[in-house]
VORO-595574 format. One line per 8 residues: for each residue x, z, y of N, C-alpha, C, O. Coordinates in steps of 0.1 Angstrom, whole numbers, plus 2048, in hexadecimal, padded with zeros to 3 digits. Atoms other than C-alpha are relative to their C-alpha. Layout:
X Z Y X Z Y X Z Y X Z Y | ... $
This chain:
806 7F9 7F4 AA7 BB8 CAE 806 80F 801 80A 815 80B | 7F7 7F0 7FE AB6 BDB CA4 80C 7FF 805 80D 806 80E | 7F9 800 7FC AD5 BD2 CA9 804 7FD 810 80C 805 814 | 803 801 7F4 AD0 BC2 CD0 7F9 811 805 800 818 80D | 803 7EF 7FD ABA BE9 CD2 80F 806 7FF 816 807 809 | 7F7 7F7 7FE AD7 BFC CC7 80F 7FD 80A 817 805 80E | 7F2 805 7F5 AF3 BE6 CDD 7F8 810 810 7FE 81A 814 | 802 7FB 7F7 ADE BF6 CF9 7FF 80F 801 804 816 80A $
7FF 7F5 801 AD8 C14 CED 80D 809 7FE 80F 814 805 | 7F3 7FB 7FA AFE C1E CE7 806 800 80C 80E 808 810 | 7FC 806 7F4 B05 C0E D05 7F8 80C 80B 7FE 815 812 | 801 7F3 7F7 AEE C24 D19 800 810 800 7FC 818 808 | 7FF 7F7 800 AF4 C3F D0A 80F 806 804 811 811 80B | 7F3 7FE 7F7 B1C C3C D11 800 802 80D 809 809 813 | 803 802 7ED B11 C37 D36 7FA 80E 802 801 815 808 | 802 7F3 7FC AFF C57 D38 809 80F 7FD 80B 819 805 $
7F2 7F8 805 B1A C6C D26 80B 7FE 80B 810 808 811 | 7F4 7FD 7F5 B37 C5E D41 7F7 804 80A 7FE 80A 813 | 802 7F9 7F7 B1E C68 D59 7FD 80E 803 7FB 813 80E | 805 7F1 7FE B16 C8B D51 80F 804 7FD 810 810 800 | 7F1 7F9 804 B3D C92 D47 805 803 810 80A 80E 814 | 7F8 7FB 7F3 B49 C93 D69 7F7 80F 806 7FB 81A 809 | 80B 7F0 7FE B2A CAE D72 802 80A 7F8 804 815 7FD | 7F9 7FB 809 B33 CBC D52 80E 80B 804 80F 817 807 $
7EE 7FA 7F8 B59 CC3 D5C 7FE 80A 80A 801 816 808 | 803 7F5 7F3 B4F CD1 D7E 800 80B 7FD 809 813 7FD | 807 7FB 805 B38 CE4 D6F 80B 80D 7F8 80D 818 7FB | 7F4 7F9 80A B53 CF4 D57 80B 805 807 811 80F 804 | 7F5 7F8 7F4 B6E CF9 D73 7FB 809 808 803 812 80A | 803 7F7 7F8 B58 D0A D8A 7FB 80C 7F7 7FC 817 7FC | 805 7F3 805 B49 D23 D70 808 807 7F8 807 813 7F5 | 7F4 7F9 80B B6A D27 D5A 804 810 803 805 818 7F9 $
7FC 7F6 7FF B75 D46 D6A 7F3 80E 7FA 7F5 817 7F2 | 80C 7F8 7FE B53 D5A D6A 7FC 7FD 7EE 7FE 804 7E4 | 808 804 80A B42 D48 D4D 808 802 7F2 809 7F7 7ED | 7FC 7FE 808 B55 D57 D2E 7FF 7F9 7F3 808 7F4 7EB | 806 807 810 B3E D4B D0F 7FE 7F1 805 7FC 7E9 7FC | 803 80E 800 B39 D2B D1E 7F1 7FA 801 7EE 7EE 801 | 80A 800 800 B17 D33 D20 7F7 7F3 808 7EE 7EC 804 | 807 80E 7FA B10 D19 D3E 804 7F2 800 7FE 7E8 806 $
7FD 80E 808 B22 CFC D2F 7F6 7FB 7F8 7F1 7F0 7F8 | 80A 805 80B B0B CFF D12 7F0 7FE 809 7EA 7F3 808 | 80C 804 7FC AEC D00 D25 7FD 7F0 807 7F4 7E7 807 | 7FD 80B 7F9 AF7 CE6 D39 800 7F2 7F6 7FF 7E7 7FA | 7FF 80D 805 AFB CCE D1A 7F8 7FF 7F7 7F9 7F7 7EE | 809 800 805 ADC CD8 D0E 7F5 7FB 808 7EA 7F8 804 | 80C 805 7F7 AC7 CCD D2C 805 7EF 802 7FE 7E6 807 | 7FF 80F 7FF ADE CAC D2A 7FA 7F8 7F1 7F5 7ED 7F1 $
805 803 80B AD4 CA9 D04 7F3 7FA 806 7F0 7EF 80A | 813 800 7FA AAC CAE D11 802 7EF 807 7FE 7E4 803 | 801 810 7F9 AB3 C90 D29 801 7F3 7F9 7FA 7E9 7FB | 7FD 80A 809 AC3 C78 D0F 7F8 801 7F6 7F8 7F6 7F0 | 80B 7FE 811 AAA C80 CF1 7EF 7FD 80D 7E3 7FC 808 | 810 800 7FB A8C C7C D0D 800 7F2 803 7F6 7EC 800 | 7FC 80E 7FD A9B C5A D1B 7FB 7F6 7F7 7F2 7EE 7F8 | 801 80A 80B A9F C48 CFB 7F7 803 7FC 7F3 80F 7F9 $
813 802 803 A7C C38 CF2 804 7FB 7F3 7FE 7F0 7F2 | 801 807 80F A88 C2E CCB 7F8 80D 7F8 7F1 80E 7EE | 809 7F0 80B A7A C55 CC0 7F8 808 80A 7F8 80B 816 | 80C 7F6 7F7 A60 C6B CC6 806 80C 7F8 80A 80C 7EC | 7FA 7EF 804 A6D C92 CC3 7F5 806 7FC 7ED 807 806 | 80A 7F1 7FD A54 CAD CB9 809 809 7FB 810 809 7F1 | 7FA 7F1 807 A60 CD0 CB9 7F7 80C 7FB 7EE 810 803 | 80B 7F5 7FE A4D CEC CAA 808 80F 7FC 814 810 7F8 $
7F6 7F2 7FF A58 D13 CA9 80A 7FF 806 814 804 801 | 7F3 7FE 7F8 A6E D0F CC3 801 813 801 80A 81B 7FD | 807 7EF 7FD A5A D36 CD2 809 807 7F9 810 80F 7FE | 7FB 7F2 806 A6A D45 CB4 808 806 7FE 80A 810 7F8 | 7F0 7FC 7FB A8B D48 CBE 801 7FF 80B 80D 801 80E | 7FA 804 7F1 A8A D41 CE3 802 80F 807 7F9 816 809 | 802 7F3 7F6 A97 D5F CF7 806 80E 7F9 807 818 7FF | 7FF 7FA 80A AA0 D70 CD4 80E 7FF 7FD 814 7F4 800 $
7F3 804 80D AC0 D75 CBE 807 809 805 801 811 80D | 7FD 80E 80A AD9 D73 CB5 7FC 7F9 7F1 7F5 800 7EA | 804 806 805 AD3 D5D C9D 810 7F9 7F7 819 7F2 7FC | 7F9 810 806 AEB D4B C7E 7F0 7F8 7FF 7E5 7FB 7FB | 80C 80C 802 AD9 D28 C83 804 7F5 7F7 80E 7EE 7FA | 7FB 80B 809 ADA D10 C65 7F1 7F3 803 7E5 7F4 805 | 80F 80B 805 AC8 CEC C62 805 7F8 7F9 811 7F7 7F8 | 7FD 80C 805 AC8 CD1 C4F 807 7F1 807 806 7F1 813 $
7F9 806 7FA ADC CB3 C57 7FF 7F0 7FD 802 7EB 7F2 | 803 80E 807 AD5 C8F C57 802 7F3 807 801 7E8 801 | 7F8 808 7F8 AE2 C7C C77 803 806 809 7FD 810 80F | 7F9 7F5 7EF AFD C85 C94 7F7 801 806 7F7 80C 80B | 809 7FB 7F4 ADE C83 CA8 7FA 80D 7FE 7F4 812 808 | 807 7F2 801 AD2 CA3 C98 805 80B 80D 7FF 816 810 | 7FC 7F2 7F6 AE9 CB6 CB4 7FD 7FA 80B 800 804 812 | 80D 7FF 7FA AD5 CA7 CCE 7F6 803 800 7F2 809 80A $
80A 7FC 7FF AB6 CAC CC2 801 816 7FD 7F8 81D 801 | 800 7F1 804 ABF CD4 CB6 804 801 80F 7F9 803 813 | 7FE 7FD 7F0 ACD CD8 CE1 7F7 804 804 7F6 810 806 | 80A 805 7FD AAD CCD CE9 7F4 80E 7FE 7EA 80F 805 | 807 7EF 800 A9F CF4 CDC 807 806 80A 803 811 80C | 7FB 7F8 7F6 AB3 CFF CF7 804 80D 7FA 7FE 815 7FF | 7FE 7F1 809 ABF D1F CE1 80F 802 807 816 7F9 808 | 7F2 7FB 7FC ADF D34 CF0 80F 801 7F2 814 80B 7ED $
7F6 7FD 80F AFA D2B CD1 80C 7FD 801 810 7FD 80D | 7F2 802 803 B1B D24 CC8 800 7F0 7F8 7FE 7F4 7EC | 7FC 809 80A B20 D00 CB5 80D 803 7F9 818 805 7FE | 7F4 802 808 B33 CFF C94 802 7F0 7FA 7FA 7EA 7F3 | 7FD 80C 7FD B45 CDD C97 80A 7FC 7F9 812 805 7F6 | 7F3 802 813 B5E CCF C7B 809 7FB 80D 805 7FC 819 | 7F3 801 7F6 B81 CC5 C8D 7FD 7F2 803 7FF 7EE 80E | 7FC 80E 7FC B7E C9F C8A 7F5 7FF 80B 7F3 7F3 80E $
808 804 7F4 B64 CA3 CA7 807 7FD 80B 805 7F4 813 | 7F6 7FE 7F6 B80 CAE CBA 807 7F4 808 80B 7F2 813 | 7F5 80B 7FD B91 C8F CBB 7F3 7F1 806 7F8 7E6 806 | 808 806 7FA B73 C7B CCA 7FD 7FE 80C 7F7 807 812 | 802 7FC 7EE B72 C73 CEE 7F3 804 803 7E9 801 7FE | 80E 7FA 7FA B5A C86 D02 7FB 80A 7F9 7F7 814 7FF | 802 7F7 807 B50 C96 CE5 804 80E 7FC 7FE 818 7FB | 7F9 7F9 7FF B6A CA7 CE1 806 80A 80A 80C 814 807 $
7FF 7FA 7F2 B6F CB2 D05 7F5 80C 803 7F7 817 807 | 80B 7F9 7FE B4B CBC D05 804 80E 7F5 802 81A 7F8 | 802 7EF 804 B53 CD8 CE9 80A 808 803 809 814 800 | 7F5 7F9 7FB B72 CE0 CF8 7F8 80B 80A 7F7 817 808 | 807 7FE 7F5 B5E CE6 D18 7FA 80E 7FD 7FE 818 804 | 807 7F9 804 B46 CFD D05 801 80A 7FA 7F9 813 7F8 | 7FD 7F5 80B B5B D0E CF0 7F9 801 7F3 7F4 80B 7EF | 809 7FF 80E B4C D06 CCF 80C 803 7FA 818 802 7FD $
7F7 7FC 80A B59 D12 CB1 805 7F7 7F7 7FC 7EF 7F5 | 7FC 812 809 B6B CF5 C9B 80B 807 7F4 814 80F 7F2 | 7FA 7FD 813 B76 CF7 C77 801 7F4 7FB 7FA 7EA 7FD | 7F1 807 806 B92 CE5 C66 7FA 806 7EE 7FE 810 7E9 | 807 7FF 80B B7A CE2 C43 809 801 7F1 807 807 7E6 | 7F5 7FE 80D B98 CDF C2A 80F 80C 806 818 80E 7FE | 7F7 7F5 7FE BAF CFC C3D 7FA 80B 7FC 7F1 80E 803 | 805 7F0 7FE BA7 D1E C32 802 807 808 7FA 811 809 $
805 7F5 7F3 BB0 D2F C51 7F7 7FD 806 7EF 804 80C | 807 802 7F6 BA0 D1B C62 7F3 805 7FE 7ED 80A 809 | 80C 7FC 802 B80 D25 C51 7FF 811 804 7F5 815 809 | 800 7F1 7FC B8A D4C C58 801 7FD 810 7FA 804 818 | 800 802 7EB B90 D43 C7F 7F1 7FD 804 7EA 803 80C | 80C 806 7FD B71 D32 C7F 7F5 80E 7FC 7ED 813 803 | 80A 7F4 7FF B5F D51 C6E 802 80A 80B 7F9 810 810 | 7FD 7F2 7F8 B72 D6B C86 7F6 7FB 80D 7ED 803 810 $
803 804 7F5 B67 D54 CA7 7F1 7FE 800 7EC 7FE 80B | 80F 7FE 807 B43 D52 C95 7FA 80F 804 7F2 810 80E | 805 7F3 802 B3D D77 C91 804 808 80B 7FF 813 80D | 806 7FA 7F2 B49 D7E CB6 7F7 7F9 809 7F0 7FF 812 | 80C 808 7FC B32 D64 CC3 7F4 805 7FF 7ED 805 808 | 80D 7F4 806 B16 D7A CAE 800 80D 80A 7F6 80E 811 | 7FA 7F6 7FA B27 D9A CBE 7FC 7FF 80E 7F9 80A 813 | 803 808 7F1 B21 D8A CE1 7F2 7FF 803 7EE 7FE 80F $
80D 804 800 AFE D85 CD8 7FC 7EE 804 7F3 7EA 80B | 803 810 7FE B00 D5D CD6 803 7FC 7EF 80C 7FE 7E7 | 803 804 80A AF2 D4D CBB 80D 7F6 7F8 816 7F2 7FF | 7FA 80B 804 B05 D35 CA0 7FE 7F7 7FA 7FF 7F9 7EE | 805 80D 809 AFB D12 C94 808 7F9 7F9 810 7F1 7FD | 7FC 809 809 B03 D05 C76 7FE 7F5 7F6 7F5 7FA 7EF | 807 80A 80B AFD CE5 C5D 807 807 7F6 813 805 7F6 | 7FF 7FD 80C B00 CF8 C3C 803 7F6 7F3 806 7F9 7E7 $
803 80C 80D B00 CD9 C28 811 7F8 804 816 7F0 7FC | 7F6 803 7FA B23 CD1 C3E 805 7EF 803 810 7EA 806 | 7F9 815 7FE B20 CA8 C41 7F1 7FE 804 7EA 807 808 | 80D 809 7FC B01 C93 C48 7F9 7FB 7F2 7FF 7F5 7E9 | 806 805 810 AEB C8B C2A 7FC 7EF 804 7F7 7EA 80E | 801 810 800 AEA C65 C1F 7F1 801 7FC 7ED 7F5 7FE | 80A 808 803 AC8 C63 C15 7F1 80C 809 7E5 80B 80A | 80B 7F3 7F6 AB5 C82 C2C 7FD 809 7F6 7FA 815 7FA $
804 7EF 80B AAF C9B C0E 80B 803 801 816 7FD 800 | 7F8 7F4 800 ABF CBB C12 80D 800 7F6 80B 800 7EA | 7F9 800 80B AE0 CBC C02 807 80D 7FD 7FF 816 7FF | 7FA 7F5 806 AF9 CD9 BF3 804 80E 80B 80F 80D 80E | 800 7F7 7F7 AF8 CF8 C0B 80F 808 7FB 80F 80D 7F0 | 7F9 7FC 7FE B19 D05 C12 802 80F 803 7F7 814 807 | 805 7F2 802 B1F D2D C12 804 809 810 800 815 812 | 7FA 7FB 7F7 B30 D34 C32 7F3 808 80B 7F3 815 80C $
807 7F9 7F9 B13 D3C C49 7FB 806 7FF 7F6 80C 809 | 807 7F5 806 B01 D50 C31 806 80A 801 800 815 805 | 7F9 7F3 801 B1F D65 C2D 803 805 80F 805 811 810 | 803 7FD 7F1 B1F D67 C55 7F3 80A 803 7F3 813 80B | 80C 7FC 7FB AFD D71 C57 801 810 7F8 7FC 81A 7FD | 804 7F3 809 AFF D8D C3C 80F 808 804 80E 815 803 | 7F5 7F7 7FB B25 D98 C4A 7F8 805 80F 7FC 810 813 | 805 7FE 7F4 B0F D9A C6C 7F6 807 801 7F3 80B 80C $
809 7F9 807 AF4 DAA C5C 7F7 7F7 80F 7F3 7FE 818 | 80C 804 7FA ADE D92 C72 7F7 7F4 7FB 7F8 7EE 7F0 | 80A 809 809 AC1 D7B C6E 806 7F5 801 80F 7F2 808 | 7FE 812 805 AC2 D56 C60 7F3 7F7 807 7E8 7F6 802 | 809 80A 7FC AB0 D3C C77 7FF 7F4 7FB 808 7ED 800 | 802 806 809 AA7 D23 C61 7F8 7F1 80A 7ED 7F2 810 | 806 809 7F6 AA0 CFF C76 7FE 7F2 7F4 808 7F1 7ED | 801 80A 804 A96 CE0 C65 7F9 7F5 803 7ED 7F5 807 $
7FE 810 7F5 A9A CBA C73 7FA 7F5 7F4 7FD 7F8 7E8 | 805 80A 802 A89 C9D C66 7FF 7F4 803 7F7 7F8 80B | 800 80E 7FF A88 C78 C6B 810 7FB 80C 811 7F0 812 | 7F5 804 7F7 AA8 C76 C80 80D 7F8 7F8 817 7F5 7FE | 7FB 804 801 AB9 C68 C66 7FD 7EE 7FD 805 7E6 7F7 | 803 807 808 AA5 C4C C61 807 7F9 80E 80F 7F0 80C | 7F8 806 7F4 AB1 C43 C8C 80A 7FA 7FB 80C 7EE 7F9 | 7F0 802 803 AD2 C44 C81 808 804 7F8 810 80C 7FC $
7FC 7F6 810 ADE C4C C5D 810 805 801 817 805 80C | 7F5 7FB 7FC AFD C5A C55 809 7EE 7FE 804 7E5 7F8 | 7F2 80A 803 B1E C3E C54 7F6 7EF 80C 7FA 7E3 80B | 806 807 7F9 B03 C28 C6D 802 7FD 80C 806 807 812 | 7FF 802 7F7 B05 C18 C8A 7F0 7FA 808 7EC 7FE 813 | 80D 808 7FF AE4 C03 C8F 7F5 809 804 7F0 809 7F9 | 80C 7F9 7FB AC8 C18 C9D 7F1 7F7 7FC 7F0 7EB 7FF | 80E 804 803 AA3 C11 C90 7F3 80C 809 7F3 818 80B $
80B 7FB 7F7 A83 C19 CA4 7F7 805 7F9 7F6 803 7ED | 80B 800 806 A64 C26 CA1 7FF 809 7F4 7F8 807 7EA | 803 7F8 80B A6C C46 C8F 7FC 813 808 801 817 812 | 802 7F1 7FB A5D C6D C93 80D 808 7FA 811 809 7EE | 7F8 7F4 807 A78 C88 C93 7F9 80D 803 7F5 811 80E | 805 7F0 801 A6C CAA C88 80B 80A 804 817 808 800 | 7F5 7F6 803 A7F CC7 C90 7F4 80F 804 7EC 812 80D | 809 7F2 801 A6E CE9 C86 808 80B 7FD 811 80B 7F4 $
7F9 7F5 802 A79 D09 C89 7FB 80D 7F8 7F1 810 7FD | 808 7F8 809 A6E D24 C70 803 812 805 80A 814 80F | 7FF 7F6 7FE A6F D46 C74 80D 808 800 812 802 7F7 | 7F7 7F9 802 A8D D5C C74 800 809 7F2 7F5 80F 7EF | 7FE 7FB 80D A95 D6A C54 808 80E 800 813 80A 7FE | 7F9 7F3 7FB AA5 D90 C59 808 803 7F3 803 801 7E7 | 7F5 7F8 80F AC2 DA0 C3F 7F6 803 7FC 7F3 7FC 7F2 | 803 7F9 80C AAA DB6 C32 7F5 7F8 7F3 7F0 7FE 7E9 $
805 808 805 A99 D96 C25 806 7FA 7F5 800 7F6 7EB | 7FA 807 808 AB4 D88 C13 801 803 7F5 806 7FA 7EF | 800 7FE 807 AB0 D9B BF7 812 7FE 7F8 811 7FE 7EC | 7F6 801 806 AD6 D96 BEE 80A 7FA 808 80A 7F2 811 | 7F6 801 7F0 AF6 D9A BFE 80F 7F3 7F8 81B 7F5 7FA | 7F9 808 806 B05 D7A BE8 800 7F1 80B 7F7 7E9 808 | 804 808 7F9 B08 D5E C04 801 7F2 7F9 800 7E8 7FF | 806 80A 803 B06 D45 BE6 7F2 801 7FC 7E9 7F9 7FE $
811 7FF 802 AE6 D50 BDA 7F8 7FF 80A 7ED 7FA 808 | 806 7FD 7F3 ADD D55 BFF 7F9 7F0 803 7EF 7ED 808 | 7FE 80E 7FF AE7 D2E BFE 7F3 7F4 7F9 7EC 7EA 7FB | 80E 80C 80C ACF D21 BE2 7F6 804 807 7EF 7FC 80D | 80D 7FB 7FA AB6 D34 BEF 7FB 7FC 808 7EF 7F9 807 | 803 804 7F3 AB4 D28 C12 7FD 7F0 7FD 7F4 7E9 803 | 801 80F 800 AB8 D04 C06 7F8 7FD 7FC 7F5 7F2 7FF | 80B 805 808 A9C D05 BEF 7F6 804 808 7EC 7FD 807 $
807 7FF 7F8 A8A D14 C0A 7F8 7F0 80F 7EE 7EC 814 | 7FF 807 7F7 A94 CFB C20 7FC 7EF 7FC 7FB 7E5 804 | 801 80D 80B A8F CDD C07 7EF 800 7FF 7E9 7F5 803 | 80A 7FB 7FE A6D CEA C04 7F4 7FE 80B 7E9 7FA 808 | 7FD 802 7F2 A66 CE8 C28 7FE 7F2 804 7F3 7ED 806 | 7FE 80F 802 A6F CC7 C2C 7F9 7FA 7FB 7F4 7F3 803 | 807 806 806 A5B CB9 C11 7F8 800 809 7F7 7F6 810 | 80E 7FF 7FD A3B CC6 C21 802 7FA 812 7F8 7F8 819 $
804 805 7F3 A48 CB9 C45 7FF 7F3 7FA 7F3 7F0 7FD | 801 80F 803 A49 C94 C35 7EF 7FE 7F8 7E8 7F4 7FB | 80D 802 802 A27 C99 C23 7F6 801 80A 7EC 7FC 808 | 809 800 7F4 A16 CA2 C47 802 7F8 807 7FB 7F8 811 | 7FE 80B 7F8 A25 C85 C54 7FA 7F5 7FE 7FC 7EB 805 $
């Protein structure tokens, strides 16, 4: 039976994707001149996110602390990571940001169009420049006053617990001397795990947003210590959303 669900469910989810790409496009030619940061691409593919995450009836979304960032920042934004669908449901806060997007996105139809479109930032994970391009185009994105989201843990976790936090966006946040918004996603991997195709029903995804965390919080300007720290925070976190569930 899941499998007949998920025929339909990729299926209409393809169908709504070629139909928002052509509005999309438009959308991106008529604003390109004016619209520098790309500002109304992103919004635009956050209110198409909203549409596709409200459509499909296999999950129920709750969000909580959206409030405490809306209207605020900038913001480095890390979450936890545990199926592609996480960057739907993280859209879906509507927050003004930047996506950081590994290259092999690039090469995805549509997908790839779409971050072209938007101007996300994309890192080439075994280049070292690439990782310094990606910081420089990071920290004017900050500069701009537009947030940056990142999966710290850099892949999708196989089993939904938090895995090894990566140091890059720490050291972003503390070269930027700004705060760490701290988001953590729950049950979306059980939809659609990582290396999955099959879709299963009948699951709650959490996505909670925690407070902003300010430099002068960090107590330490080491962006691996910064690293443990936030993960155990965030590991932490998590536990107690699965025990209230």
């Amino acid at each position: 039976m899941d499998v007949l669900k998920s025929v339909f469910i990729w299926l209409t989810g393809v169908i709504m994707i070629v139909i928002f790409f052509p509005l999309t496009f438009l959308v991106w030619t008529a604003t390109l001149p004016f619209d520098k940061n790309r500002k109304v691409i992103h919004r635009l593919l956050n209110l198409q996110s909203r549409i596709m995450v409200g459509l499909m009836p296999i999950w129920n979304l709750t969000v909580e602390g959206r409030e405490k960032a809306e209207g605020k920042g900038p913001f480095v934004i890390i979450s936890n990571h545990q199926s592609i669908l996480d960057i739907l449901f993280i859209n879906c806060l509507c927050y003004d940001l930047k996506w950081v997007s590994k290259i092999e996105n690039m090469k995805v139809p549509f997908l790839g169009w779409y971050l072209r479109m938007a101007d996300y930032i994309i890192i080439n994970r075994g280049d070292s420049e690439s990782k310094e391009l990606m910081m420089k185009k990071s920290m004017r994105s900050l500069r701009l006053g537009t947030s940056v989201m990142m999966f710290p843990e850099g892949t999708r976790s196989v089993n939904g617990d938090i895995g090894f936090f990566k140091r890059g966006a720490f050291q972003m946040a503390i070269d930027a001397r700004l705060p760490i918004l701290p988001v953590v996603i729950d049950g979306s991997g059980g939809v659609l795990p990582k290396h999955g195709l099959i879709f299963t029903t009948g699951h709650r995804v959490k996505l909670k947003v925690f407070d902003p965390v300010t430099p002068d919080s960090f107590n330490t300007t080491d962006p691996d210590t910064l690293a443990v720290n936030f993960n155990s925070f965030m590991t932490r976190e998590l536990s107690q959303i699965r025990k209230r569930s």
